[in-house]
Structures are given as C-alpha cells and as structure tokens.
N, C-alpha and C positions, 0 to 999 in steps of 0.2 A: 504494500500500500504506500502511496505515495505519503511525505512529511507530509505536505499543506492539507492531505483529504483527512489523516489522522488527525491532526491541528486543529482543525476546523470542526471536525466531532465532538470533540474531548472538549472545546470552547464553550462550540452550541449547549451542551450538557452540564454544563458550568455554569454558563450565565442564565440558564432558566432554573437551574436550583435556586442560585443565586438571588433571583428574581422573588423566587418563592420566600426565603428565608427573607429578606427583608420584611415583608409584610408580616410574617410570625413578629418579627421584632418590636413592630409596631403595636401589633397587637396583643402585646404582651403591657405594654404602657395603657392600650385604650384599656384593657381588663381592669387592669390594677384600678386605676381611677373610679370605676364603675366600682368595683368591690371592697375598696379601701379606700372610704371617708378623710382617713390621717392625710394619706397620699394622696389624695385630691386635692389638699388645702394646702399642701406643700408647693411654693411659686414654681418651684425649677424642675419640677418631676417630667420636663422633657428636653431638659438641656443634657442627661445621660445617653439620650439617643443619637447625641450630636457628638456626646464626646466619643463615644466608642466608635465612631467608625474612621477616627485619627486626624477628619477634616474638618476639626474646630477652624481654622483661618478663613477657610473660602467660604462656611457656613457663614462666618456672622460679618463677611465683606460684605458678604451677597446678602444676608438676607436680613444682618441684624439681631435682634433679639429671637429666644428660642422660644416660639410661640407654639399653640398648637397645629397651626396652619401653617404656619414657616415649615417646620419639621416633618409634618406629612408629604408638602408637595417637594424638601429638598429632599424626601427618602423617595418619593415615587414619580416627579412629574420631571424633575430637574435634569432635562437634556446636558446642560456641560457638564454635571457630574457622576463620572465614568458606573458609582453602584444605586444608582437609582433602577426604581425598578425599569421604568422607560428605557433607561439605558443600556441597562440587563439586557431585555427584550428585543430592542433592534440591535445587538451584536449580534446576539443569537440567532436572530431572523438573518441578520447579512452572511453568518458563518454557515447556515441551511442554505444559505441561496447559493453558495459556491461550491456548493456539494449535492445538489438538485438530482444528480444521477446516482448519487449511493444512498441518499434516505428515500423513502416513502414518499408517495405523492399525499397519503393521509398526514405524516410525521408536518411538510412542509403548508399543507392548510392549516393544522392546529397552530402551527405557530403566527403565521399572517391573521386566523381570527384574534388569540391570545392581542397581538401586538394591534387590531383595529380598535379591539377592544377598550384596552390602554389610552388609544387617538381618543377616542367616542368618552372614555371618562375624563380626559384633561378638559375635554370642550364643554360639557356641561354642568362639572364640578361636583358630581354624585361623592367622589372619592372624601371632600369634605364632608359633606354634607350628610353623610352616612356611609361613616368609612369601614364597620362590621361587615356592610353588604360586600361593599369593593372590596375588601384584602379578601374575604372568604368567597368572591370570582375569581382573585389574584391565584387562591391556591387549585381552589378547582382547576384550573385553565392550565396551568403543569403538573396537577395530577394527569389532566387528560392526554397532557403528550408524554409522558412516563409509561401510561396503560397505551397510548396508539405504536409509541415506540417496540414496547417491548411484542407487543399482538403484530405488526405489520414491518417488521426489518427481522430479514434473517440474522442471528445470533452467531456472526462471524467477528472477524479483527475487527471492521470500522463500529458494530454494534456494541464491542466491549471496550476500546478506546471512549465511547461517549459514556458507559456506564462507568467506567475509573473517575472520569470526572466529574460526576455529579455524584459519585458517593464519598471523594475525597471532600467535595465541597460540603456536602451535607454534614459529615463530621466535624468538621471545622465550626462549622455555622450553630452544631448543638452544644457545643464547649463555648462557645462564643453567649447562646441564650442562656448557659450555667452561668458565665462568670459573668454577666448584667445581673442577675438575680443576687450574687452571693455578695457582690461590691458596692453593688450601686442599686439596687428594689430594697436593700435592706438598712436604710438609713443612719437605724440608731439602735445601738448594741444590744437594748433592752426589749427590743421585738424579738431576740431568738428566742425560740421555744417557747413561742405565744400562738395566739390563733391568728394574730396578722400574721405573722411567720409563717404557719400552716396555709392559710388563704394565700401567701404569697407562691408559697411551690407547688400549690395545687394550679395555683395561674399557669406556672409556668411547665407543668404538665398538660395546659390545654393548650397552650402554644406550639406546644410540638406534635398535637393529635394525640397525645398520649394517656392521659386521663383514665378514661376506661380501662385501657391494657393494664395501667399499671396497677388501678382497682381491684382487679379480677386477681392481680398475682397476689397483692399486700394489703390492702384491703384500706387501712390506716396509712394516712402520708405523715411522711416521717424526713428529715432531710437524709440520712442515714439512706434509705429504702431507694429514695430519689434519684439520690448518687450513682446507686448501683443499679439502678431500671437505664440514665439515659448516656449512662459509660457504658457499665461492664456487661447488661445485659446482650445476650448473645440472637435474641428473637426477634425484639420490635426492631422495627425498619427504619429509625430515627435515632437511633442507639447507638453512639462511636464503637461499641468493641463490633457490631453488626454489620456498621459501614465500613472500616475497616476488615471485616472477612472478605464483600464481597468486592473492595477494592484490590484486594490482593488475589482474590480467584479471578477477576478479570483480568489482570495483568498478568500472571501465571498463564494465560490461553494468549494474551499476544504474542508471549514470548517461547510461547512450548516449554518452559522450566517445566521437571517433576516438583510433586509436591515436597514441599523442605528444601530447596533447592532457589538458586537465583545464579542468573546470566548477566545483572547488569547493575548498578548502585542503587537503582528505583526500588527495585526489588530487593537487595539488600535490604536498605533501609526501613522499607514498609515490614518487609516482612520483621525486623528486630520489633519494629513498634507494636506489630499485633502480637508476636509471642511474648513480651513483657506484659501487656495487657491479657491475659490468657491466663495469667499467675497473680495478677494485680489484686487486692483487696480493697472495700471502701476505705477501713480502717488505716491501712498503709495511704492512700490517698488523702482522708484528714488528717494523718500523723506530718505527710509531708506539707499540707493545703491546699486546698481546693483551687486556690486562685495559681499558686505557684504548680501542683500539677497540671492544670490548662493551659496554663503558658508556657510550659514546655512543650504538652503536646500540640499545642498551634505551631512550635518551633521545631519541631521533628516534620510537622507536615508542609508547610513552606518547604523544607531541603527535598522533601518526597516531589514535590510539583516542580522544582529545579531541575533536580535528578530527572524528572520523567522528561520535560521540555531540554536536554542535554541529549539525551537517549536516543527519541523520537521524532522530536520534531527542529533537531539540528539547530538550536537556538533556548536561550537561558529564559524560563518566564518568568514576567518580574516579582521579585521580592516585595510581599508585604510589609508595610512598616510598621514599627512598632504597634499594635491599635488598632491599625490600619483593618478595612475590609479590602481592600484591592488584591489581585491574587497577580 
C-alpha cells in the first residue's frame, strides 16, 4: 500500500474520533452544570475546557473571555482552529476524498452528511441553543461511520491502518476525560468522597457511554471501580487497556508480526505499553497518581504515533504539546 493511501486512512480515522471526543468533552461540562448547583455558580467552570486543550493564547486573542458561547463555538464551529470539531471533520472528509477508490462509496457519504451537517448547525445556531441535541448528532454521526466502516470495507491493510488510528486516538482522548475530572471537575479537596464527588464520576461515566456497563459490572461508583472500568478494563470499547488491544492486533496484521513479536519500534513500543498494562493495578496506579500515570501514558502514546508516522508513512507526525490536543 502506498505511504499517502495509508496516511490518509489512519488521519480520516483520527480526526473523526477526534471529532467525537470533543463533544464528550463538552458534554461533560454541560452535565456537570445541570447536576451540580456548586458548579454552576462557580464563574470559571468553562475556562478548564480552554485550558486543556494547550490553546489558552489564541483562545482568549480570538475570543476573549471564556464564556459559555465562546467555548462551545471555539471547540466546534472555529475553522482556524486545527481541533474543533469543524475542523476535525473536513480533514477527515478531505483525507476520504483522496482515497475515494479504497473506502466505500457508503464510508465517503456518511462523512459529506456528518460534515453538511456540521455547515447546517453553524448556520442556524441549534448547537447553542441546544447543544445536548447537537453533540448527541455529533456522536451518533461517527458512530454511524465506525458501524458503515466496519459492515462495508473489506478488513484488509488500508481497513486496519484506519482502525490503529482511531483506537490510539480514543485512548488518548479517555485518559484525557480522567484527568479533567480528577484536576480540574474536582475543585476543592473536600468534595472527595462526597456525593458531589460521586455525581461527578458518574458524569463522567456518561461521557464516555459508559454508565450502564459499568453499573451492570459494580453496581456502586466508586473512584477506585472507575479507574479500573475506563483503564484496565479489558471489555468496554472506550477502555485504554481495550483500545490498546485492538491497536496492537491491528498493527500486528499490517505488519505480519507473530503474536509477542515486533518488526519495527511502533510495535515495540505499543506492544511494552499494553503488556505493562496487563499486570497494572488500580492501587499501583493511585500509589503512583492518577494524574502523573496519564501523563505518562499520553507520553508513551505521542512516541507510538511518531514511531508509527517514521515507519509508515515516511514522515514524523507532529508532536503534541504539552496539554496540547493536536496529535
């Protein structure tokens, strides 16, 4: 397979997780407000949305103060910046359009409605104005091309170069909605182990779709139980130890490695990070911190998407910054 049609998959696949997980983000703040009084009377409870994605300068050049409306439209409508969802979106759509002959004629409609979709809510402002509706079309819209993907393209090289990169991204992106919860949802020291605390991880069990699942396994939320549902657990499909399996059985089949086995530094790498996680504990995870083990492994994963972009696509992808969402 040629770099560029590799390239191009692995993007497309990227920037519509990408697309996805922003609007979680989002919607992790509109929740909170709704279900916590405290947190609603707090002025700044959206200027955390602004800090974590590393572009505090251009945010408050451009837009000023961190409003509810500022925040919504620079995470979804804001063309010059590269992870809006907008943006997300027509990469992804330009990276499908150059690759017309290896995806789906289904794969390359879901994304043109997704991406009309996007035009038709900047134009008439629903996304403000009831933005639970919009982000929960945001995600339906790449659920739909996740299920058209995987039901309408043969499950060859080009179909598992685009699932490597929407399941590296998705892992990334759920240690990313851990560490907003554990830093910045959780204000002041004395909500641990309260029922705002409680309400807060339940929040941020619906942000991931996870809720129910995790109900069904533990019944009680717990931060403890948490930890280990949207790390270690090996089942839900939003789980780093999960997206991590199947980022390494896809890249295992581009490369023909046997299993335990690596041909190249990608695979190296990924593969050390999933076998340590395989042995991992929550306990050992809050012995070392929650915040300082995600920040390592967003640091193990940036070198995995180096590695893979050195490998494959004969060119280094850029380096995330510190913070930073950009991949």
């Amino acid at each position: 397979m040629l770099s560029r049609v590799a390239d191009s998959i692995h993007w497309m696949s990227t920037y519509l997780e990408r697309a996805e997980n922003v609007a979680r983000f989002i919607e992790v703040n509109l929740q909170m407000i709704l279900d916590l009084p405290l947190f609603q009377e707090q002025t700044n409870h959206w200027k955390p949305l602004v800090s974590i994605t590393g572009d505090d300068a251009y945010f408050y050049e451009t837009y000023g103060e961190a409003t509810r409306e500022n925040v919504i439209r620079f995470h979804t409508f804001d063309h010059n910046y590269p992870n809006s969802i907008i943006s997300c979106v027509t990469a992804a759509r330009e990276n499908a359009r150059s690759i017309r002959e290896i995806i789906s004629s289904e794969m390359w409609e879901q994304i043109n409605q997704f991406y009309l979709l996007l035009r038709m809510e900047e134009t008439n402002g629903h996304a403000l104005s009831n933005p639970f509706v919009f982000f929960q079309e945001v995600k339906t819209a790449s659920h739909l091309f996740n299920g058209i993907m995987d039901a309408t393209m043969t499950h060859g090289e080009a179909w598992n170069f685009g699932h490597l990169g929407g399941m590296l991204e998705r892992a990334d992106k759920t240690s990313r909605i851990l560490d907003v919860k554990y830093f910045i949802l959780l204000p002041k020291l004395e909500y641990i182990g309260t029922p705002v605390d409680d309400t807060q991880w339940g929040v941020l069990l619906k942000s991931t779709s996870g809720l129910e699942m995790y109900r069904k396994q533990y019944k009680h939320i717990s931060p403890d139980n948490v930890v280990d549902f949207l790390i270690l657990n090996r089942e839900f499909p939003r789980s780093i130890h999960f997206c991590l399996n199947e980022a390494e059985e896809a890249l295992s089949k581009i490369t023909g490695s046997p299993p335990g086995t690596y041909r190249n530094q990608a695979e190296q790498t990924l593969g050390r990070l999933r076998s340590r996680m395989n042995y991992t504990t929550v306990a050992e995870i809050f012995s070392h911190g929650l915040h300082e083990y995600l920040d390592d492994f967003q640091g193990e994963l940036n070198r995995i998407n180096t590695e893979i972009g050195h490998t494959f696509f004969s060119q280094e992808l850029p380096r995330k910054e510190e913070g930073a969402w950009q991949s």
